[in-house]
ZATIDREN-997439 format. One record per residue (C-alpha): residue in three letters; y, z, x. Coordinates in pm, whole numbers, padded with zeros to 5 digits, always signed. Each point is the difference from the previous one (the first is absolute). Last residue first. Example, Ala and Ser with C-alpha at 12.3 -4.5 7.8 and 13.67 -1.06 7.14 Angstrom:
BEGIN
Ser-00106+00714+01367;Ala-00344+00066-00137;
END
This chain:
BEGIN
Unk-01661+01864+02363;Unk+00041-00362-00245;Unk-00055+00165-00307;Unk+00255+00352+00007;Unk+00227-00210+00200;Unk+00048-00245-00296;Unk+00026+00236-00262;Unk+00279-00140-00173;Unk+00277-00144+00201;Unk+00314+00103+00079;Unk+00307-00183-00106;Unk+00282-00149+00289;Unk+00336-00046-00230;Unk+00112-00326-00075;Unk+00226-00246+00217;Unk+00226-00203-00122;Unk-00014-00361-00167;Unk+00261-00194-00023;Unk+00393-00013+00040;Unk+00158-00094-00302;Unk+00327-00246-00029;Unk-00175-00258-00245;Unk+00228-00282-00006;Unk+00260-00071-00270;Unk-00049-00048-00352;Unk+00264-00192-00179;Unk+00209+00149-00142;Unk+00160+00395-00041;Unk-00121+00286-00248;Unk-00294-00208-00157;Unk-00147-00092+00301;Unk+00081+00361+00144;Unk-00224+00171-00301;Unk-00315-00206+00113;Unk+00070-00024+00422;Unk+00043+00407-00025;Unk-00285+00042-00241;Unk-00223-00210+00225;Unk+00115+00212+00289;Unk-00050+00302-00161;Unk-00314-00098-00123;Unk-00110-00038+00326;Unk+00033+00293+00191;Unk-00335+00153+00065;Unk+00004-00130+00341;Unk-00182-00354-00066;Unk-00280-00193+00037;Unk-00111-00040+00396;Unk-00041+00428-00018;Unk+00124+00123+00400;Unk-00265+00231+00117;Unk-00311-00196-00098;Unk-00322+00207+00004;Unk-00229-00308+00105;Unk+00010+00081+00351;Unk-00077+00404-00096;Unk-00331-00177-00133;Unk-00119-00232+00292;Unk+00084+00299+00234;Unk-00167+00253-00184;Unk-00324-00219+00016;Unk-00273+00148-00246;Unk+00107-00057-00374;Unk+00203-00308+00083;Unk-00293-00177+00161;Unk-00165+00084-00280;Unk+00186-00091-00253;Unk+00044-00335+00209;Unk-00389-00070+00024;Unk-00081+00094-00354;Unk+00249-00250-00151;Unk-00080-00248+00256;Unk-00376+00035-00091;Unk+00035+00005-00376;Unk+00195-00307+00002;Unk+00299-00017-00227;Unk+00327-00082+00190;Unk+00010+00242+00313;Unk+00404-00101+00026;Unk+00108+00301+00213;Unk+00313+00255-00060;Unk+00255+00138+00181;Unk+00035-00181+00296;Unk+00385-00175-00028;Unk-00186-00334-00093;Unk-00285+00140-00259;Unk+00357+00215-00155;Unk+00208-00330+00001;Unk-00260-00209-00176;Unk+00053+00180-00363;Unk-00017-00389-00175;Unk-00409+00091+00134;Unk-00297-00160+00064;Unk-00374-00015+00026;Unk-00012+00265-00184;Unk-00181+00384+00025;Unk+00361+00158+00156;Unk-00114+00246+00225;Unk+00311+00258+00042;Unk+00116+00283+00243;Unk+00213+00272-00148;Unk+00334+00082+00124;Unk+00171+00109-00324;Unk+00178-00281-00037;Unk-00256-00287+00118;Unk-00237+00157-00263;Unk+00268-00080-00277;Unk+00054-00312+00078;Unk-00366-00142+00035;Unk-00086+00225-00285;Unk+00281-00273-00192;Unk-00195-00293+00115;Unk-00384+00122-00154;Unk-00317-00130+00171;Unk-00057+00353+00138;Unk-00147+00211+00239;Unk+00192+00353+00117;Unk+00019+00202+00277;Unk-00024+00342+00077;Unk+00112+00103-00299;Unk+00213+00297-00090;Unk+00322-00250-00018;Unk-00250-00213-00277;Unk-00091+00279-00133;Unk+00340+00174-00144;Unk+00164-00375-00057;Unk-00285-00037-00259;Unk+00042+00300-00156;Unk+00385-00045-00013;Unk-00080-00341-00153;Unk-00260+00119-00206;Unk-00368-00085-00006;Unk-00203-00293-00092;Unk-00326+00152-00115;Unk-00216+00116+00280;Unk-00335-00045+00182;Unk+00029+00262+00281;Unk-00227-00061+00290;Unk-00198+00312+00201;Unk-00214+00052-00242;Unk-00148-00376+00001;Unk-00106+00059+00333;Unk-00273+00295-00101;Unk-00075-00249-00313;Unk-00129-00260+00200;Unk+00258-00313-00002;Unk-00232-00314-00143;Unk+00200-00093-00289;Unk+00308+00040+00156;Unk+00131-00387-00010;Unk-00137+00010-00372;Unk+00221+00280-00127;Unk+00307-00161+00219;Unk-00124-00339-00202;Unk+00013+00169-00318;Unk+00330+00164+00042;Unk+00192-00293+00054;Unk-00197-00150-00249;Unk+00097+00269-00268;Unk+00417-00028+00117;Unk+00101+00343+00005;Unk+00044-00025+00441;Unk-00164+00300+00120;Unk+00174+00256+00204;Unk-00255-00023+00314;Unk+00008+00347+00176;Unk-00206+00016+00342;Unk-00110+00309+00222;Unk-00156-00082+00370;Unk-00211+00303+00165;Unk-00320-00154+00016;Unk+00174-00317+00164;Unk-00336-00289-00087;Unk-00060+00049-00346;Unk+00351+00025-00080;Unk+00087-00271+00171;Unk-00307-00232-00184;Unk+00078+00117-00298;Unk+00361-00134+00018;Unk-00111-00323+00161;Unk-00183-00055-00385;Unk+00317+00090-00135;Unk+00149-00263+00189;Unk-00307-00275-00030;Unk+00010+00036-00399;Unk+00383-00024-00003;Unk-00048-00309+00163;Unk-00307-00111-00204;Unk+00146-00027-00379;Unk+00412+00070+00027;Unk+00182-00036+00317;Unk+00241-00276-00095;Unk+00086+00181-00274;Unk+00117+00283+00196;Unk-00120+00377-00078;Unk-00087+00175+00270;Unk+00108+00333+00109;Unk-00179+00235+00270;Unk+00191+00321+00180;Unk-00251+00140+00286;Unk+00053+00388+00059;Unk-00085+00129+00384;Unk-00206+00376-00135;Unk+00186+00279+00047;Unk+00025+00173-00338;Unk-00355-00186-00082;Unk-00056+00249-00310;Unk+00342+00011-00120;Unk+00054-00375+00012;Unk-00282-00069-00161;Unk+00078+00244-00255;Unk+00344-00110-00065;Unk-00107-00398-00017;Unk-00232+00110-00298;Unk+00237+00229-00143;Unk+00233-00275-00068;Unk+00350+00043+00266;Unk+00323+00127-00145;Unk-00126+00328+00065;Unk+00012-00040+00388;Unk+00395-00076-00053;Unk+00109+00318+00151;Unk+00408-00017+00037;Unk+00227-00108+00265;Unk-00220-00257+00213;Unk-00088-00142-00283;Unk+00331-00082-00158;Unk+00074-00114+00360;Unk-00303-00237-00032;Unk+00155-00122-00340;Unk+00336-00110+00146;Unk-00188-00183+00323;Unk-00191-00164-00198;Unk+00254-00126-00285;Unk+00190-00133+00300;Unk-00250-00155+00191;Unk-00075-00207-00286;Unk+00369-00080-00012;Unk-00113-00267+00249;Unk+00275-00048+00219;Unk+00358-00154-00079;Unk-00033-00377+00166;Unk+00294-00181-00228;Unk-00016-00355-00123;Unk+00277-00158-00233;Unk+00207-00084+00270;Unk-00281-00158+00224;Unk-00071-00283-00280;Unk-00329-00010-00129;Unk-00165-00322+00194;Unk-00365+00077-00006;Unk+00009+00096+00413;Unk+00280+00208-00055;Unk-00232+00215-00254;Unk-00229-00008+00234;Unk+00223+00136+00269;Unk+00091+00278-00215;Unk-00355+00125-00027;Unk-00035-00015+00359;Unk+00304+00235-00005;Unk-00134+00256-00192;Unk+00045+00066-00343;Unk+00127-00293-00163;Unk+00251+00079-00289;Unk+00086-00341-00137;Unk+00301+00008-00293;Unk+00063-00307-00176;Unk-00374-00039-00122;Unk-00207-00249-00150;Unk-00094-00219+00317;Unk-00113+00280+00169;Unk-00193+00124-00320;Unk-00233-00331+00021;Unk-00086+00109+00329;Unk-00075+00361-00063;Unk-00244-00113-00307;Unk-00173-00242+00241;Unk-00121+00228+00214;Unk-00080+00249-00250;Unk-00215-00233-00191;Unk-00221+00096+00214;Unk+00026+00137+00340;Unk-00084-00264+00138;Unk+00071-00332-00034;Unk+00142-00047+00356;Unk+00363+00088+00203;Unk-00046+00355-00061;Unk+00377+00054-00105;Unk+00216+00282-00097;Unk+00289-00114-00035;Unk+00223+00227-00292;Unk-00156+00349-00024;Unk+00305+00075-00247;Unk+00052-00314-00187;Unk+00335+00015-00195;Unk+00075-00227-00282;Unk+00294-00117-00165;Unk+00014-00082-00397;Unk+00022-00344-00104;Unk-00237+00033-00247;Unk-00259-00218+00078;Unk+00050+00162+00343;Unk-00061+00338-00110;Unk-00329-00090-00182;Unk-00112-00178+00293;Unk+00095+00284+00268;Unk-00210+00257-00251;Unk-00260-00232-00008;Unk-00051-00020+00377;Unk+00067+00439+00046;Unk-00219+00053-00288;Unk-00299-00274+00104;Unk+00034+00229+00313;Unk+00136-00106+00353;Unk+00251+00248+00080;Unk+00252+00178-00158;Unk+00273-00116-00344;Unk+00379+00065-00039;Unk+00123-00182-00266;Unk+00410-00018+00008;Unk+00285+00027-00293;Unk-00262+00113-00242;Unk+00033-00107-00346;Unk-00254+00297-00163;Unk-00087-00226-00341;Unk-00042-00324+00178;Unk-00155+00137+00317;Unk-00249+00224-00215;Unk-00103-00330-00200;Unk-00050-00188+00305;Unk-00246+00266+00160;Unk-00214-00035-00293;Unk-00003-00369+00005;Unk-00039-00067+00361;Unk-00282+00281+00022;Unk-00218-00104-00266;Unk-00028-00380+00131;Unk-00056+00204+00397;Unk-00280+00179-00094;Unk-00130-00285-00224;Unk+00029-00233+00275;Unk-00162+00266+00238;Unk-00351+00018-00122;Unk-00103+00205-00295;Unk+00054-00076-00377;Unk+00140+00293-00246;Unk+00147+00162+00283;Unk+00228+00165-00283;Unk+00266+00164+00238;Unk+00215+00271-00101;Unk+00399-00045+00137;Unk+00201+00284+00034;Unk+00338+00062+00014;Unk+00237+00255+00173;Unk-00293+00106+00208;Unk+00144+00244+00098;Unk+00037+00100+00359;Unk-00096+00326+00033;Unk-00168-00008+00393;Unk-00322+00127-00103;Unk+00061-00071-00378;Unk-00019-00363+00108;Unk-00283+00107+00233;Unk-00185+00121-00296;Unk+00074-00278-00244;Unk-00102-00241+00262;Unk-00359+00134+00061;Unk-00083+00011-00387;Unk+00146-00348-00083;Unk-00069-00241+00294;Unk+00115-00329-00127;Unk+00244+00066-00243;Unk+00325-00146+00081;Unk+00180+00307+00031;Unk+00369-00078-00048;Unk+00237+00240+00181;Unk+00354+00068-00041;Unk+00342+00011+00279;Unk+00345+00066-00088;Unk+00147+00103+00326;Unk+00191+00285+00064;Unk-00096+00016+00346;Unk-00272+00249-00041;Unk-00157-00234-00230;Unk+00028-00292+00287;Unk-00239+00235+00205;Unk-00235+00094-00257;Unk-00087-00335-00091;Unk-00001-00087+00345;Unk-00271+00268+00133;Unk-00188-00050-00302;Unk-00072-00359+00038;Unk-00311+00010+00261;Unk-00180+00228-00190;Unk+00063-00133-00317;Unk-00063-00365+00131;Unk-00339+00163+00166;Unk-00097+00154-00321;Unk-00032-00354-00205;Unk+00290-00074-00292;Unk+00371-00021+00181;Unk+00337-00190-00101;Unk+00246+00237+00081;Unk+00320-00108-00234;Unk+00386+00025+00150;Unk+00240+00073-00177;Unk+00359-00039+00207;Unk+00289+00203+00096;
END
């Protein structure tokens, strides 16, 4: 048996780590969680959410902004939990300062690290410093857990040795799928803020548009032109809802202000400005939405599980296997394209049901049991062998919301 730490400080990680952490618990495992710090108020909630820990916690001065002071803070508070918890393996996710930091600390140390979400690539500076982050971390870790196949080959491509690479699926898809059964078993419509309850009450039919931005990359003008595309769809399809969780940084939130600043009043009350919600809340609209537009990767995932179509407002994406198996369209920033491809997906049923992908390009909903398999067998029997696992299979057919009621 071995102690493993879950390195994890922004939502997404949590999200995206859960599904392991509880996975190699149930084995016996000794597993704890450092919180980095990075989103406080959201992260507490989903770590309570899914009740793992945190075993420690880091608090974050952000004294200075910028990311060398981000990252400065984070290699020395993250060092002092490794040398006082003596983990036999770091397990960090994605492409967050956390997840990069979290493989440095570890490697100073000695200590093995596991990237889960190992390969993504976009193949140019954007996103940033994401890009960049998930590179460095490939030549950190001992453990690569690509996704998808295309995410293996770049790993290939970089020279990680095939024996320590192993294509599980995106446990994205399995944190999804776990919470939509939670919905489908018990009323969740509470768990939503009144505002997105009465909108949703009041438009019962209504097609539902999911919105999320919050890349850096988009900041200032892009954001600007989406919500300004925003107005212009709900001017333009009468009967078109939208919820827009709102990202809590103030510029973010400034430039979606600014974007709308010419949306009359009887189109405004039809769009839900909202505080970031909960996961299950979030999982709850996004598989009652008709589609969804987003800059954000792990939305990507999720909307491909529960069938949902997806405009992705960048120019591109690491997440290039759902654009490539017809799930989702690059519309980058540009208020026309935006507008254009909502509506095209608004009023052509066979453009839309296209887009509903049967068979999910990230996973079955089984991944951390193959990552805890490969994990616990390394240290049962050596080396690591190849990855046996047959992926992906198919996902249930989901119904859509309202879409006959708006397009007869």
């Amino acid at each position: 048996m071995s102690h493993y730490l879950v390195c994890t400080g922004t939502r997404p990680e949590i999200i995206k780590m859960a599904p392991v952490y509880r996975t190699l618990k149930a084995r016996g495992e000794t597993v704890q969680v450092l919180h980095t710090g990075q989103h406080e108020d959201m992260a507490m909630a989903l770590y309570r959410f899914f009740q793992m820990g945190p075993d420690h916690h880091m608090h974050l001065k952000r004294e200075q902004p910028g990311l060398s002071n981000l990252t400065a803070e984070l290699l020395q508070g993250i060092d002092q939990v490794l040398a006082h918890a003596q983990p036999d393996v770091v397990l960090v996710q994605g492409d967050t300062s956390s997840a990069l930091v979290g493989a440095m600390a570890a490697y100073f140390r000695d200590i093995p690290v596991a990237h889960i979400e190992a390969g993504l690539r976009t193949g140019q500076h954007d996103p940033f410093p994401e890009e960049k982050n998930r590179e460095l971390i490939g030549r950190l870790a001992q453990w690569h857990f690509p996704p998808t196949p295309q995410a293996r080959d770049n790993l290939l491509r970089e020279g990680v040795p095939d024996t320590q690479i192993f294509e599980v699926g995106n446990t994205v898809i399995d944190a999804a799928l776990w919470v939509s059964q939670c919905l489908a078993q018990q009323p969740w419509g509470q768990a939503y803020p009144d505002g997105v309850q009465q909108l949703l009450s009041k438009h019962p039919q209504a097609p539902l548009l999911l919105v999320t931005a919050h890349r850096r990359e988009n900041w200032g003008r892009p954001i600007q032109h989406i919500a300004s595309a925003v107005g212009t769809l709900l001017k333009i399809n009468p009967e078109l809802i939208a919820v827009w969780p709102q990202h809590p940084n103030p510029s973010v939130r400034q430039d979606i202000a600014q974007g709308l600043g010419e949306l009359a009043p009887e189109h405004a009350q039809r769009l839900c400005l909202t505080e970031p919600l909960d996961y299950p809340a979030l999982i709850g609209l996004l598989s009652q939405s008709h589609f969804c537009l987003t800059d954000s990767g792990g939305i990507q995932e999720e909307a491909s599980a529960l069938q949902r179509p997806v405009l992705i407002t960048r120019d591109s994406t690491e997440r290039q296997e759902l654009v490539d198996a017809g799930g989702a369209l690059l519309v980058g920033t540009n208020p026309h394209a935006i507008v254009e491809n909502s509506t095209t997906l608004l009023h052509d049923p066979s453009v839309y049901h296209a887009m509903q992908l049967r068979q999910c390009p990230f996973g079955d909903g089984q991944s951390a049991l193959r990552i805890a398999d490969v994990l616990t067998g390394h240290h049962l029997s050596s080396p690591l062998g190849a990855n046996p696992y047959p992926m992906p299979a198919p996902v249930q057919h989901l119904p859509t919301r309202g879409f006959n009621a708006y397009t007869h």
